[in-house]
PyMOL Python script that loads the backbone (N, CA, C, O; Angstrom):
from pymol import cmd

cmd.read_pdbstr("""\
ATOM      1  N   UNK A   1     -16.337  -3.129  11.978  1.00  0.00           N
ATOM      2  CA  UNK A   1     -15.757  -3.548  10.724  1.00  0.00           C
ATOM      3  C   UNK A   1     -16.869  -3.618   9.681  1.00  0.00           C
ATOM      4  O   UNK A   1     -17.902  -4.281   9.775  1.00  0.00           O
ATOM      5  N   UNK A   2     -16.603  -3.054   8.959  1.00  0.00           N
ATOM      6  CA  UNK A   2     -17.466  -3.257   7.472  1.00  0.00           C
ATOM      7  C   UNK A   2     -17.601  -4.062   5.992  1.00  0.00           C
ATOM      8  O   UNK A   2     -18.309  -3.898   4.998  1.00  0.00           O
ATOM      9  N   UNK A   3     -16.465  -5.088   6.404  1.00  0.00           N
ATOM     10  CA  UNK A   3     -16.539  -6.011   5.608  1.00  0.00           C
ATOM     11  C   UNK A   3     -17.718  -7.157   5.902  1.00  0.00           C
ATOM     12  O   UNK A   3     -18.371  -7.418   6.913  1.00  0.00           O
ATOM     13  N   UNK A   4     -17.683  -7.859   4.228  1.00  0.00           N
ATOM     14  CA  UNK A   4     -19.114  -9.011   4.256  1.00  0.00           C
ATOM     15  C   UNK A   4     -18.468 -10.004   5.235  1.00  0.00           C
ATOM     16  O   UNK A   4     -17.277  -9.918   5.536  1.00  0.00           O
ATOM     17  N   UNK A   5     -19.148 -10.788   5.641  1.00  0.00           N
ATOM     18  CA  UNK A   5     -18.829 -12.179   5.818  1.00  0.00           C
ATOM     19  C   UNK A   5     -18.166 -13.034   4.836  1.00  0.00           C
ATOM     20  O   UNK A   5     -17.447 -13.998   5.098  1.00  0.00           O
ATOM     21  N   UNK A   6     -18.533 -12.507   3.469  1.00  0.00           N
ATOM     22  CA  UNK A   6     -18.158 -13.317   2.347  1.00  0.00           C
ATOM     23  C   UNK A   6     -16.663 -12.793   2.682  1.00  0.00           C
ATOM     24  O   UNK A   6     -15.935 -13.498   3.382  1.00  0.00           O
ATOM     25  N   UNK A   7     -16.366 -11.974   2.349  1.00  0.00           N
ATOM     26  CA  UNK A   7     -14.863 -10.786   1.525  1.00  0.00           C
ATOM     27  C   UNK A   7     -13.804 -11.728   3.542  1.00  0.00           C
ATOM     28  O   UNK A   7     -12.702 -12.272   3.471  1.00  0.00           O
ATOM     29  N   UNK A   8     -14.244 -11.654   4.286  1.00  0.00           N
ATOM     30  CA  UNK A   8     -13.977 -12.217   5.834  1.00  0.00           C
ATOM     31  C   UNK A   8     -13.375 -13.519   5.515  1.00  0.00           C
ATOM     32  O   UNK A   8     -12.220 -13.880   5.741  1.00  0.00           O
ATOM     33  N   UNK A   9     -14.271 -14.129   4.991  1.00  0.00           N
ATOM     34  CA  UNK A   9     -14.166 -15.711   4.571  1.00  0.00           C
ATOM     35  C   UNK A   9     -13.144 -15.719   3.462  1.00  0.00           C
ATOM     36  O   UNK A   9     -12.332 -16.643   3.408  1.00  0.00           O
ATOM     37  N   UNK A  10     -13.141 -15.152   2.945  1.00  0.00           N
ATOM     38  CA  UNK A  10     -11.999 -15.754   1.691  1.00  0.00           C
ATOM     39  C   UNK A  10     -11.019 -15.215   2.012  1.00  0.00           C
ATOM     40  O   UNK A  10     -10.092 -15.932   1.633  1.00  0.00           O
ATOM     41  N   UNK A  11     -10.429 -13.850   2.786  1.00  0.00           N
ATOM     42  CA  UNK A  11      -9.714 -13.345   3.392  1.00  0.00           C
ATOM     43  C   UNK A  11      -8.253 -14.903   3.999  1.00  0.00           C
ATOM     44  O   UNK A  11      -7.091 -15.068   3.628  1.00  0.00           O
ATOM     45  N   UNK A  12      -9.339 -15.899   5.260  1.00  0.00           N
ATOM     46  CA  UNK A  12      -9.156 -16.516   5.931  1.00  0.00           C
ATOM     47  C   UNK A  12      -9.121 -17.699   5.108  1.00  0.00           C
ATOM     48  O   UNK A  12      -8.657 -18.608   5.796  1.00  0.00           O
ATOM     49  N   UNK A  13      -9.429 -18.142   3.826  1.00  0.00           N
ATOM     50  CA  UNK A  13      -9.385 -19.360   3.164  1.00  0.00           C
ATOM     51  C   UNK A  13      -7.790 -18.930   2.517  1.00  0.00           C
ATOM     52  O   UNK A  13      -6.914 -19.793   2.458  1.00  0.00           O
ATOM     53  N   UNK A  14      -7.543 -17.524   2.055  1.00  0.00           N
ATOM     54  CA  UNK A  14      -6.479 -17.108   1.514  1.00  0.00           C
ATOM     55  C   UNK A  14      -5.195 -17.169   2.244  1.00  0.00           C
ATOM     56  O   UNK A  14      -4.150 -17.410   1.641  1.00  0.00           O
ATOM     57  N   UNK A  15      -5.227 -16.981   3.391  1.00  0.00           N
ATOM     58  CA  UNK A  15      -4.646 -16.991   4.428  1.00  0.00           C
ATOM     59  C   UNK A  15      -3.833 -17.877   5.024  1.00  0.00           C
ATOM     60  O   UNK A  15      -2.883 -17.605   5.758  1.00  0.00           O
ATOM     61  N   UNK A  16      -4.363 -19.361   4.578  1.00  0.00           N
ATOM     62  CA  UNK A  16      -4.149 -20.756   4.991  1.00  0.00           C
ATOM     63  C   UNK A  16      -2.768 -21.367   4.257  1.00  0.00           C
ATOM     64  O   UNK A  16      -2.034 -22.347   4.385  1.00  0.00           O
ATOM     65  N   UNK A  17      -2.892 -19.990   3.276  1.00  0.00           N
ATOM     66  CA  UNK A  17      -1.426 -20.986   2.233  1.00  0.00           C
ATOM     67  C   UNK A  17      -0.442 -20.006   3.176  1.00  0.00           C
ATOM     68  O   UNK A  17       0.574 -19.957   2.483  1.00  0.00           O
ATOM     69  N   UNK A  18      -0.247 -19.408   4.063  1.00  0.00           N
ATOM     70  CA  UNK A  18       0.845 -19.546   5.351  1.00  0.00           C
ATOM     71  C   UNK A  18       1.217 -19.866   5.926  1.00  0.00           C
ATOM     72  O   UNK A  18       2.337 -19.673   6.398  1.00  0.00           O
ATOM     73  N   UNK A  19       0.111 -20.789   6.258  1.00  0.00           N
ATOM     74  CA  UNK A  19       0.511 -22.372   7.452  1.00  0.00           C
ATOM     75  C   UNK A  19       0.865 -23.552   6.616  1.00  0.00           C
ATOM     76  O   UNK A  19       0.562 -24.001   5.511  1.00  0.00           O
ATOM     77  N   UNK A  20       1.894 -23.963   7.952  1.00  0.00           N
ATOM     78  CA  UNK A  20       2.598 -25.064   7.249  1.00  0.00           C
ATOM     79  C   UNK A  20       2.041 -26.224   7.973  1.00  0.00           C
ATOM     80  O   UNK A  20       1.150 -26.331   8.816  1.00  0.00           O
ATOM     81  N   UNK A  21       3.148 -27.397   7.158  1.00  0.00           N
ATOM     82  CA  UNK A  21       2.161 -28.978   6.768  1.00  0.00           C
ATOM     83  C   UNK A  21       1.924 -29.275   8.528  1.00  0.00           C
ATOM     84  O   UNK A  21       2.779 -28.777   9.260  1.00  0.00           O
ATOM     85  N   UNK A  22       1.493 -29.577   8.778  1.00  0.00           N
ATOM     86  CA  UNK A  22       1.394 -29.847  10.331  1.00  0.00           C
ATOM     87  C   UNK A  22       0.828 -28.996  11.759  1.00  0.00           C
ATOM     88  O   UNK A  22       0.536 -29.395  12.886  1.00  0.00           O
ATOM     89  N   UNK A  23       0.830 -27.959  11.270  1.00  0.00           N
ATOM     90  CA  UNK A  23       0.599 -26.798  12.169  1.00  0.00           C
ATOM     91  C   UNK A  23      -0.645 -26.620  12.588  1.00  0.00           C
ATOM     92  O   UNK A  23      -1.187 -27.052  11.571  1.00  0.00           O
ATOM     93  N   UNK A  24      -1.608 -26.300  13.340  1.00  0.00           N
ATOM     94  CA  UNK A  24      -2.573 -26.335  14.341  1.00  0.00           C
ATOM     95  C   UNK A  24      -3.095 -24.827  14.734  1.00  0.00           C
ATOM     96  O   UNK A  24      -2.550 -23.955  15.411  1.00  0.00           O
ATOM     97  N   UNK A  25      -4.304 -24.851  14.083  1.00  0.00           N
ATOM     98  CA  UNK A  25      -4.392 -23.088  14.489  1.00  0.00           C
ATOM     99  C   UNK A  25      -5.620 -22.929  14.474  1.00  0.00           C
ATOM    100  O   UNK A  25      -6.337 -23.889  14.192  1.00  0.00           O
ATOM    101  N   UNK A  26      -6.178 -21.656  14.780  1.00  0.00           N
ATOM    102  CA  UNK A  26      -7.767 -21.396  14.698  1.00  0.00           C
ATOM    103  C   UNK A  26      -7.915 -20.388  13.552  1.00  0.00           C
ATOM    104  O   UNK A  26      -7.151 -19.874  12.736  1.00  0.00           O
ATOM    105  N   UNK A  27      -9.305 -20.319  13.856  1.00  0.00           N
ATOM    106  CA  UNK A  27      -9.570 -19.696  12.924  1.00  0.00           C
ATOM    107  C   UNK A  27      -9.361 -18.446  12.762  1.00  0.00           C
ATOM    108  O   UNK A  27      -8.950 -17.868  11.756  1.00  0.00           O
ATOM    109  N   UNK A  28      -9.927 -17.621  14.741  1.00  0.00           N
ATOM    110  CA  UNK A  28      -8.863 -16.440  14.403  1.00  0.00           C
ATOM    111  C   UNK A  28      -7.347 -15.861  14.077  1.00  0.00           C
ATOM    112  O   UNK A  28      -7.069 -14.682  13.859  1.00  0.00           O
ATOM    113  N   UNK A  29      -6.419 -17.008  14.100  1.00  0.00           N
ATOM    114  CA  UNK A  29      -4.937 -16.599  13.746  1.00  0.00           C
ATOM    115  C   UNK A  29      -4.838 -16.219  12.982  1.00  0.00           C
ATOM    116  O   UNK A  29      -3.866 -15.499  12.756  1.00  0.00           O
ATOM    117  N   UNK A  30      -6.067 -16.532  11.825  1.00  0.00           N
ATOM    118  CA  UNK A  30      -5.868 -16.196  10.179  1.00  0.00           C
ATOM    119  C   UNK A  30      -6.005 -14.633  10.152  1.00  0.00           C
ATOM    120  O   UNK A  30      -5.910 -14.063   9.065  1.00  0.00           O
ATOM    121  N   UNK A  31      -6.210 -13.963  11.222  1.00  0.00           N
ATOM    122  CA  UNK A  31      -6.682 -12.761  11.416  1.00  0.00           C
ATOM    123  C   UNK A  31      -5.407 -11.846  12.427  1.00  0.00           C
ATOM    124  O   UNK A  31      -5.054 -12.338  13.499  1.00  0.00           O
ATOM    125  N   UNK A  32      -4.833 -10.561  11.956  1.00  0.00           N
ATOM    126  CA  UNK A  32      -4.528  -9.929  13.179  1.00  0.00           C
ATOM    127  C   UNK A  32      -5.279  -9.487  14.277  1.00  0.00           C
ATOM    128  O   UNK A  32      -6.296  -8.806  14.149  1.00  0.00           O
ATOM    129  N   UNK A  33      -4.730  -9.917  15.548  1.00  0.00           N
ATOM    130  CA  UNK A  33      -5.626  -9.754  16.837  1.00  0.00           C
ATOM    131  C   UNK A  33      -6.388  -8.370  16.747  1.00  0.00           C
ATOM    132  O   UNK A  33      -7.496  -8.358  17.284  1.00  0.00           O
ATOM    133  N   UNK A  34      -5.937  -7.152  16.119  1.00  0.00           N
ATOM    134  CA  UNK A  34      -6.748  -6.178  16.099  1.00  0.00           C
ATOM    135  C   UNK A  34      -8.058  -6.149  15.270  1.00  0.00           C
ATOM    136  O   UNK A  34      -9.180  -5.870  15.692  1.00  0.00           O
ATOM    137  N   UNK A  35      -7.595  -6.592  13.637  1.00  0.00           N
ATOM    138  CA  UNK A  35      -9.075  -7.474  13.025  1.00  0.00           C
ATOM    139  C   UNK A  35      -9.702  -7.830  13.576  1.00  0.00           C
ATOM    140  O   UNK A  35     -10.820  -7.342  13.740  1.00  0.00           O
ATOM    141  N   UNK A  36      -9.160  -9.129  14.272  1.00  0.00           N
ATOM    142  CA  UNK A  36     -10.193 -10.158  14.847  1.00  0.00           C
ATOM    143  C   UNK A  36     -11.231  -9.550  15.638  1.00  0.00           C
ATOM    144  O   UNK A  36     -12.446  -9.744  15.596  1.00  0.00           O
ATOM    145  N   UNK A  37     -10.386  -8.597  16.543  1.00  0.00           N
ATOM    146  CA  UNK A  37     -11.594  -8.353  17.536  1.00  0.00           C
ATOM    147  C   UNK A  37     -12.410  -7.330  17.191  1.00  0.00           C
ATOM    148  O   UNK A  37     -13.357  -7.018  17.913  1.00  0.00           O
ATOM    149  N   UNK A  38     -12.049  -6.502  15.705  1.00  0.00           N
ATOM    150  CA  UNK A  38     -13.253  -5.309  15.560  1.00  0.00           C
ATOM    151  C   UNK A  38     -14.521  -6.215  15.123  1.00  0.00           C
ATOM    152  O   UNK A  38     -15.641  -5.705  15.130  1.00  0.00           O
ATOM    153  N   UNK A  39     -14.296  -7.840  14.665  1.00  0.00           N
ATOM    154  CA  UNK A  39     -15.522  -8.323  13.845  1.00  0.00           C
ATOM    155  C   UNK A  39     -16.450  -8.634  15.113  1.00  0.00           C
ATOM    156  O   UNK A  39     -16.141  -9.179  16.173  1.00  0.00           O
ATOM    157  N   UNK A  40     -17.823  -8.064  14.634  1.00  0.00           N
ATOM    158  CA  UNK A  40     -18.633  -8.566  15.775  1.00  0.00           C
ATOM    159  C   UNK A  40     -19.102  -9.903  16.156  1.00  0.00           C
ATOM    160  O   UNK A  40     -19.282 -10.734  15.266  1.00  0.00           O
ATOM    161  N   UNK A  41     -19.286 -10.156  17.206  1.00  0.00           N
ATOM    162  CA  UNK A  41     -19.122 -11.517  17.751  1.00  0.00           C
ATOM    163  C   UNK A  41     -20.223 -12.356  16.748  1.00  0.00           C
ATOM    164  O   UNK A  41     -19.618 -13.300  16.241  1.00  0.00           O
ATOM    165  N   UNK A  42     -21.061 -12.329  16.486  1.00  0.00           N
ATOM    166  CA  UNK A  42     -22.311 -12.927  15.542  1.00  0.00           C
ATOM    167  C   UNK A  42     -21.766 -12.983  14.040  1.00  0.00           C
ATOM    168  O   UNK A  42     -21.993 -14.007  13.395  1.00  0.00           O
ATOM    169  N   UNK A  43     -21.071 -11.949  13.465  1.00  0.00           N
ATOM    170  CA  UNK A  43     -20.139 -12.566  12.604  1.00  0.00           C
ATOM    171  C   UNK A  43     -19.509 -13.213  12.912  1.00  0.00           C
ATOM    172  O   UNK A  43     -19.876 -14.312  12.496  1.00  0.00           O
ATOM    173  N   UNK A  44     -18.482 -13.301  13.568  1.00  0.00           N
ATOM    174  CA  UNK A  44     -17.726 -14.169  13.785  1.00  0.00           C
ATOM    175  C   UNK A  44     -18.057 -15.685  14.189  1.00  0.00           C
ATOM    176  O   UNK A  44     -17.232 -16.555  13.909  1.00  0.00           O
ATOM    177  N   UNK A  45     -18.830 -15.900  14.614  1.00  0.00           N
ATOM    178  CA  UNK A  45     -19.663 -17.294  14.506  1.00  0.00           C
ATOM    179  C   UNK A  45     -20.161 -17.788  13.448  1.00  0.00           C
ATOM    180  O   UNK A  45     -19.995 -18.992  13.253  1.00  0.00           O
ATOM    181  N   UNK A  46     -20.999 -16.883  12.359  1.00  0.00           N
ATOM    182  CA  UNK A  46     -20.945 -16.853  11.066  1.00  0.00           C
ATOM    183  C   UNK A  46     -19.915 -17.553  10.301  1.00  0.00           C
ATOM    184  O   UNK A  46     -19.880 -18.631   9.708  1.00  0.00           O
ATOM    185  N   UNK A  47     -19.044 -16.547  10.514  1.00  0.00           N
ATOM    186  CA  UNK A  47     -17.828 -17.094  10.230  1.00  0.00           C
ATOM    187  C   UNK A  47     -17.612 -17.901  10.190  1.00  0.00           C
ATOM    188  O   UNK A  47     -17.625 -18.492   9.110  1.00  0.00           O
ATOM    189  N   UNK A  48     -17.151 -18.683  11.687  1.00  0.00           N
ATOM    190  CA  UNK A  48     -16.539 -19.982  11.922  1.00  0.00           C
ATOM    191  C   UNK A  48     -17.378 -21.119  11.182  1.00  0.00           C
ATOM    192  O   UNK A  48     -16.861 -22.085  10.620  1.00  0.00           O
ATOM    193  N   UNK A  49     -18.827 -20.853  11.269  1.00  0.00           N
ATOM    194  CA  UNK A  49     -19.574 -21.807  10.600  1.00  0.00           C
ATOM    195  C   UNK A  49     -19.102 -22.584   8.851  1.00  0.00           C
ATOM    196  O   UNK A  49     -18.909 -23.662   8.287  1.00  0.00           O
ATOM    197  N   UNK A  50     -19.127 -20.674   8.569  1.00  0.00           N
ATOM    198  CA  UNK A  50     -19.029 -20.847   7.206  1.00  0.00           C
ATOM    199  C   UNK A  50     -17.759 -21.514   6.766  1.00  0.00           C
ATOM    200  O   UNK A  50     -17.740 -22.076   5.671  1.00  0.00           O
ATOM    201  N   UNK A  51     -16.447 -21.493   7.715  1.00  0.00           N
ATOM    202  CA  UNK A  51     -15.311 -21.430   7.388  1.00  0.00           C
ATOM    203  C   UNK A  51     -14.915 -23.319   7.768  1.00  0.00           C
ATOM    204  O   UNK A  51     -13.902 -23.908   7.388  1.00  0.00           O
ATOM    205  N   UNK A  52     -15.872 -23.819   8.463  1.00  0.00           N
ATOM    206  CA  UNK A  52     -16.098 -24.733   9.003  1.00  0.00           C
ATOM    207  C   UNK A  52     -16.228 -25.305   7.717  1.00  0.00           C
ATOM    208  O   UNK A  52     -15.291 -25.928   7.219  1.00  0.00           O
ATOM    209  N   UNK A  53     -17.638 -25.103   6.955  1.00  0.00           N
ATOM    210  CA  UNK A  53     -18.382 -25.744   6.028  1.00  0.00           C
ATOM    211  C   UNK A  53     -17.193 -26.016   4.989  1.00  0.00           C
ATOM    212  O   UNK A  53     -16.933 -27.114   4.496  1.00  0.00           O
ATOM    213  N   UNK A  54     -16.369 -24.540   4.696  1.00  0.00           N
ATOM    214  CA  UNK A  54     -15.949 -24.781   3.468  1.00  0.00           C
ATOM    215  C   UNK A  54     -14.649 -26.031   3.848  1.00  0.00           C
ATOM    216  O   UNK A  54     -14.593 -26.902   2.981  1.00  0.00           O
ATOM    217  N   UNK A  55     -13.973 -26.144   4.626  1.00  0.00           N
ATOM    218  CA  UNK A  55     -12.861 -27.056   5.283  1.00  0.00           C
ATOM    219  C   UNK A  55     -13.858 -28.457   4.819  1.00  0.00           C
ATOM    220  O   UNK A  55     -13.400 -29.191   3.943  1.00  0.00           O
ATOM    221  N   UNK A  56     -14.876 -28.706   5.281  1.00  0.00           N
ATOM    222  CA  UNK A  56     -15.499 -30.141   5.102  1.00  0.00           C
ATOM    223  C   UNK A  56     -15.842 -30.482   3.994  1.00  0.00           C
ATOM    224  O   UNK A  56     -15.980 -31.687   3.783  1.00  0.00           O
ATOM    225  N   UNK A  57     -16.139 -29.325   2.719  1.00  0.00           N
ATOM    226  CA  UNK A  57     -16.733 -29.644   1.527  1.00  0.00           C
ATOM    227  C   UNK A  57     -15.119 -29.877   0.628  1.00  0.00           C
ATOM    228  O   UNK A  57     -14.969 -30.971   0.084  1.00  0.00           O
ATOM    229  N   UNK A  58     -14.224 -29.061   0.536  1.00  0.00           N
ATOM    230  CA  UNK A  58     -13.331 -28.589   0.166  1.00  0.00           C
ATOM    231  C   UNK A  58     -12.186 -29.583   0.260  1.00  0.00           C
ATOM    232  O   UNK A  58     -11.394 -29.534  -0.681  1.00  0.00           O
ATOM    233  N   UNK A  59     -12.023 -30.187   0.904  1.00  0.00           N
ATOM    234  CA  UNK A  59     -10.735 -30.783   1.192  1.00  0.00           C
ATOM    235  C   UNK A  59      -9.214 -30.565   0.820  1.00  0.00           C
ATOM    236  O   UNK A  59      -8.378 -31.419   0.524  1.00  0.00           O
ATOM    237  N   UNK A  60      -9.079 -29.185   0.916  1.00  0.00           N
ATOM    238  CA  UNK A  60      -8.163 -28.233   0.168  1.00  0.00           C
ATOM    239  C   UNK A  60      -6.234 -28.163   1.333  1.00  0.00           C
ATOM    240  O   UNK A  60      -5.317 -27.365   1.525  1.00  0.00           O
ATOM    241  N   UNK A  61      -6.596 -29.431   1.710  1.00  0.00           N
ATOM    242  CA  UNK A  61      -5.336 -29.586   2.709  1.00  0.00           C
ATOM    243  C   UNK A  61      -5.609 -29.203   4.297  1.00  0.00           C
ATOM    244  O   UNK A  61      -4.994 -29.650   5.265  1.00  0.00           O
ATOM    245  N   UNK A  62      -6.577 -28.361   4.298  1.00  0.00           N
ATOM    246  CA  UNK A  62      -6.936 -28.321   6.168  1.00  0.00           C
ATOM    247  C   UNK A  62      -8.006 -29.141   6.575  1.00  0.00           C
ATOM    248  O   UNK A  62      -9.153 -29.279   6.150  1.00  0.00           O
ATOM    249  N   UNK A  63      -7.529 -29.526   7.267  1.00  0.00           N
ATOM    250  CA  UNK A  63      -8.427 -30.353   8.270  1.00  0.00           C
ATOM    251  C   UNK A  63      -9.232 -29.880   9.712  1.00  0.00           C
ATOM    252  O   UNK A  63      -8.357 -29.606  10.533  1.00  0.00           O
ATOM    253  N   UNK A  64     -10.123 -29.758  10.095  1.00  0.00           N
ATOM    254  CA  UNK A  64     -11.036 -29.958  11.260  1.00  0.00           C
ATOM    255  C   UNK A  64     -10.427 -30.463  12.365  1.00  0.00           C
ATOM    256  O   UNK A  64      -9.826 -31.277  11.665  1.00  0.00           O
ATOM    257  N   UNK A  65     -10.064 -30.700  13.386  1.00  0.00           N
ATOM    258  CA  UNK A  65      -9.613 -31.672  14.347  1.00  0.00           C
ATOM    259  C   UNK A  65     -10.420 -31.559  15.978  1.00  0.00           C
ATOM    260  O   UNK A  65     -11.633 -31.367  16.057  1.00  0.00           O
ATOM    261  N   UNK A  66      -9.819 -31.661  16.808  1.00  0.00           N
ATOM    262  CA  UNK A  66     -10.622 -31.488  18.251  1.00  0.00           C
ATOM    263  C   UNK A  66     -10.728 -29.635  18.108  1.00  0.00           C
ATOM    264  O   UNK A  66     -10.036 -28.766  17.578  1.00  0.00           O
ATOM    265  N   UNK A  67     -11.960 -29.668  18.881  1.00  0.00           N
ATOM    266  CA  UNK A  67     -12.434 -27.910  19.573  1.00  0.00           C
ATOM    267  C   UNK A  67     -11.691 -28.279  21.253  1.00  0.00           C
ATOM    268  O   UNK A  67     -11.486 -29.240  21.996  1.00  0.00           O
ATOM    269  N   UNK A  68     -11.470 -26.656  21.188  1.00  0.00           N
ATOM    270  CA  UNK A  68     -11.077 -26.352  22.516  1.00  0.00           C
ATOM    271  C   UNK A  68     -11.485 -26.261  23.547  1.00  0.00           C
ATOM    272  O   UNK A  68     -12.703 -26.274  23.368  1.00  0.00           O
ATOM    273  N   UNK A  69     -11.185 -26.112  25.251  1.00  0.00           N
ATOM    274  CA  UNK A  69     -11.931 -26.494  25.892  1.00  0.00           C
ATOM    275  C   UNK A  69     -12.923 -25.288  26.287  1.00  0.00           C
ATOM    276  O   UNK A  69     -13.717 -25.352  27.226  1.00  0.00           O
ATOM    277  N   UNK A  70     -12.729 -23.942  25.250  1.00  0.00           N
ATOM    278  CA  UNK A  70     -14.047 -22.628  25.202  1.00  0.00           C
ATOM    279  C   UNK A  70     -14.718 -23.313  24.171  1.00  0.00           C
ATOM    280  O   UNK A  70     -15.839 -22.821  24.043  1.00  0.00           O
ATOM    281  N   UNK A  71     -14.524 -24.215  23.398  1.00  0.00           N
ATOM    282  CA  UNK A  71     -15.437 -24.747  22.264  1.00  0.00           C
ATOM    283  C   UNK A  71     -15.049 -24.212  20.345  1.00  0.00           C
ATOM    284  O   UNK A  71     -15.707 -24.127  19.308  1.00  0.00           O
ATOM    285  N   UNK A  72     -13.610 -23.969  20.768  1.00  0.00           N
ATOM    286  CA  UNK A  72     -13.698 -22.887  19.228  1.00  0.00           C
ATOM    287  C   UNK A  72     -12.920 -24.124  18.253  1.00  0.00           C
ATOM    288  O   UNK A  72     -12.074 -24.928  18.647  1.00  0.00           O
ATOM    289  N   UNK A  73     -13.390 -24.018  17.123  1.00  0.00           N
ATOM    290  CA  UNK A  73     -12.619 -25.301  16.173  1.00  0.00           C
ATOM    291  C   UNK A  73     -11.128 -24.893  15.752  1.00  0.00           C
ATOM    292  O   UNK A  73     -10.622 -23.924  15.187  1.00  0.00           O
ATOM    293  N   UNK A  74     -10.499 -26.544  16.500  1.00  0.00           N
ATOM    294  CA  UNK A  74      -8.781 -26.156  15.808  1.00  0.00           C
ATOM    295  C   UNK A  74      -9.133 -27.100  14.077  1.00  0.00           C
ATOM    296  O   UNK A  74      -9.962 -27.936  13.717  1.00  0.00           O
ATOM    297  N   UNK A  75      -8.276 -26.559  13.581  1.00  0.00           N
ATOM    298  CA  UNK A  75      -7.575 -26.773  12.453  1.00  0.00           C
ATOM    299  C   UNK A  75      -6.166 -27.512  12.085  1.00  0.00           C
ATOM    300  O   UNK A  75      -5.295 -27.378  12.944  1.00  0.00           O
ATOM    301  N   UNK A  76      -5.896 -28.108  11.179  1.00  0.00           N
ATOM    302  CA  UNK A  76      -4.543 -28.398  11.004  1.00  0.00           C
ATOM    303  C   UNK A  76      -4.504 -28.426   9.387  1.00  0.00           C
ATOM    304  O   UNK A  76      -5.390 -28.625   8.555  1.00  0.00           O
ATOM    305  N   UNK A  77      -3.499 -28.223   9.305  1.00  0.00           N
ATOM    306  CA  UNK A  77      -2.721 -28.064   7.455  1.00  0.00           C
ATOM    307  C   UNK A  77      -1.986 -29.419   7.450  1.00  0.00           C
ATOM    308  O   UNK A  77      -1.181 -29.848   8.277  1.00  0.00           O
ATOM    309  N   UNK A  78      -2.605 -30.176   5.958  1.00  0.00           N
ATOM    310  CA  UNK A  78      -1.913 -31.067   5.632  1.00  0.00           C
ATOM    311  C   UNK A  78      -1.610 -31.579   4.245  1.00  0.00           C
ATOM    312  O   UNK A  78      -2.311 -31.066   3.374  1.00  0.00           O
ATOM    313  N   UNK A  79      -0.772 -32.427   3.858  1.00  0.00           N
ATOM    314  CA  UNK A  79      -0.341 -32.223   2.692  1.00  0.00           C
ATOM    315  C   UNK A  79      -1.432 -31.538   1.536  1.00  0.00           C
ATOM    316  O   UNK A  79      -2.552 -32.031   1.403  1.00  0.00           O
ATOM    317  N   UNK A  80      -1.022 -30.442   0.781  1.00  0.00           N
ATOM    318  CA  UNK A  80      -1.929 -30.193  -0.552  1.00  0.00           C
ATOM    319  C   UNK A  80      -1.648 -31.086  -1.977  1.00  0.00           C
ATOM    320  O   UNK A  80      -2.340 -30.887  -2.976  1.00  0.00           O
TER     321      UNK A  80
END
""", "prot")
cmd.dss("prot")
cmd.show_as("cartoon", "prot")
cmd.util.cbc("prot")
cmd.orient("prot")
């Protein structure tokens, strides 16, 4: 895949106004499974970091909640 990390990231911040108030998801859902898996794995950690950061600075209705038991961060949507 030849997209930035940046153009990745906002992709997946854009993405979020699909999920609804309550719902529980990762970060790759924001992605079709075929996307997801062309991004290389080191982006994609990138990623999660970055996508992490912006959820904590942002407070734009998603929330952070427990990681899974591979370690990947869930998410949840809540009121905007």
């Amino acid at each position: 895949m030849t997209q930035s990390v940046n153009a990745l990231l906002y992709s997946a911040i854009n993405e979020t106004k699909n999920i609804n108030e309550g719902e529980v998801f990762l970060l790759k859902d924001l992605f079709k499974g075929y996307e997801w898996n062309r991004i290389p794995r080191n982006t994609r950690l990138l990623l999660g970091t970055l996508f992490l950061n912006y959820v904590n600075d942002k407070k734009d209705g998603i929330a952070a909640i427990e990681k899974t038991s591979s370690g990947q961060q869930k998410y949840t949507s809540r009121k905007r």
